[in-house]
C-alpha positions in Angstrom: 0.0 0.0 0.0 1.0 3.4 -0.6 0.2 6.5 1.2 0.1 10.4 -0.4 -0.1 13.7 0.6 -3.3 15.6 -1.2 -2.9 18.1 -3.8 -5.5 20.9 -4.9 -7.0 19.5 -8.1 -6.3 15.7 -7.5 -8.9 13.6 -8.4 -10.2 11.3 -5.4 -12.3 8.0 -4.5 -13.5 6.4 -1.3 -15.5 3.3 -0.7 -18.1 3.8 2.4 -20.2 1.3 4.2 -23.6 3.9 3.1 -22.8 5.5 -0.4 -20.0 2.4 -1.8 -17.4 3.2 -3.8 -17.2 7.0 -5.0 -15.2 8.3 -7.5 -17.1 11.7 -7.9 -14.4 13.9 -5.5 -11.6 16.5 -6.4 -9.0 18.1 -3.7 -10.3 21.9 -3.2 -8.3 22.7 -0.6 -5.5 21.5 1.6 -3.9 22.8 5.3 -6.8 23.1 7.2 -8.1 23.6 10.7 -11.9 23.5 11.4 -14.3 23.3 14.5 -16.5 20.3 14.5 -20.0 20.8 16.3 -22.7 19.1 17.3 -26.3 19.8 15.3 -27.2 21.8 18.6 -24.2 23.9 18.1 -21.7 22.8 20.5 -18.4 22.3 20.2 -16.6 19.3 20.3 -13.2 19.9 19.3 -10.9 21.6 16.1 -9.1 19.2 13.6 -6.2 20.4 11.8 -4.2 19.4 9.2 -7.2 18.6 6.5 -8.0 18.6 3.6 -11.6 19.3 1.4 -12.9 17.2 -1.4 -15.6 19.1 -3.4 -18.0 16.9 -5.8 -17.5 17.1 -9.8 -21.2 16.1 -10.3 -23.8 15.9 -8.6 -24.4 13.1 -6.6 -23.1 12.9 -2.9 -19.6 11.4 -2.2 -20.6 10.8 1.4 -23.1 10.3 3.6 -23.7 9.2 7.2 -22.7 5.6 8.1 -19.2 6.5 5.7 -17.4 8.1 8.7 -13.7 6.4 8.7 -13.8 5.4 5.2 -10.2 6.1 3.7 -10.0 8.5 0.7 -7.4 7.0 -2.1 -6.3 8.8 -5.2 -7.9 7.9 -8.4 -4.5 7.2 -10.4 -3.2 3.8 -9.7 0.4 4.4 -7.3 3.7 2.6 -8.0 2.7 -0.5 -6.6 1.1 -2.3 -9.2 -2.7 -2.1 -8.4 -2.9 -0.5 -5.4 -4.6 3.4 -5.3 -2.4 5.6 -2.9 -4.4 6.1 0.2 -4.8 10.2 0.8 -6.7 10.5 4.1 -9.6 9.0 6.5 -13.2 10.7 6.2 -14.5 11.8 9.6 -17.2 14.4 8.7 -18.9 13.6 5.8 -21.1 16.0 4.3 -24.2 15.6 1.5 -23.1 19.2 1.0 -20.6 20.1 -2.1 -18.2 19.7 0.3 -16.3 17.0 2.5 -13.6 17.2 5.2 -10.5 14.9 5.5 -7.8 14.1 7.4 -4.3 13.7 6.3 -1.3 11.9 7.9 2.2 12.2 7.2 3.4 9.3 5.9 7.0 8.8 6.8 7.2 6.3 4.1 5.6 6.4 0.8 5.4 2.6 1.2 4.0 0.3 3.3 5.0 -3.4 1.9 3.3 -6.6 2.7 4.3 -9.8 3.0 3.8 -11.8 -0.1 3.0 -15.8 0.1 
């Protein structure tokens, strides 16, 4: 498996236990910080270091139930079939919009064992 930092204009896929695989997603923007709420308005904490995947047509790339889902690139990586993995979804939005976390990898390459 690889993994891969996001890039503004990369296009993006994720497979979800509600909405399945997705491939309808494109990197906005990258380097953010929001506030997550509650829907009666409290807060529950600020996550940094995201990312934003807007929609390229019009039908939702998440929904709830696809919280945890990981977000891969769309182009296949250097290791022969795999999609580099971008980010983990944790507040999924029906919206044109969709926040992501990203990790820093500190190897583009995570190898298996192979039998």
């Amino acid at each position: 498996y690889e993994v891969q930092a996001p890039a503004v204009g990369l296009s993006v896929q994720k497979r979800g236990r509600t909405t399945r695989l997705t491939k309808n997603g494109s990197v906005f923007s990258i380097n953010g910080t929001f506030t997550i709420r509650y829907g009666n308005g409290t807060r529950l904490g600020r996550v940094g270091n995201t990312f934003v995947v807007s929609l390229t047509d019009g039908n939702e790339f998440s929904s709830p139930g696809d919280s945890g889902s990981l977000v891969f690139n769309r182009t296949e990586g250097e290791v022969h079939g795999t999609f580099p993995a971008l980010g983990l979804l944790y507040a999924g939005a029906r919206s044109t919009r969709a926040f992501r976390t990203r990790w820093r990898a500190t190897s583009t390459r995570c190898w298996g064992r192979s039998s």
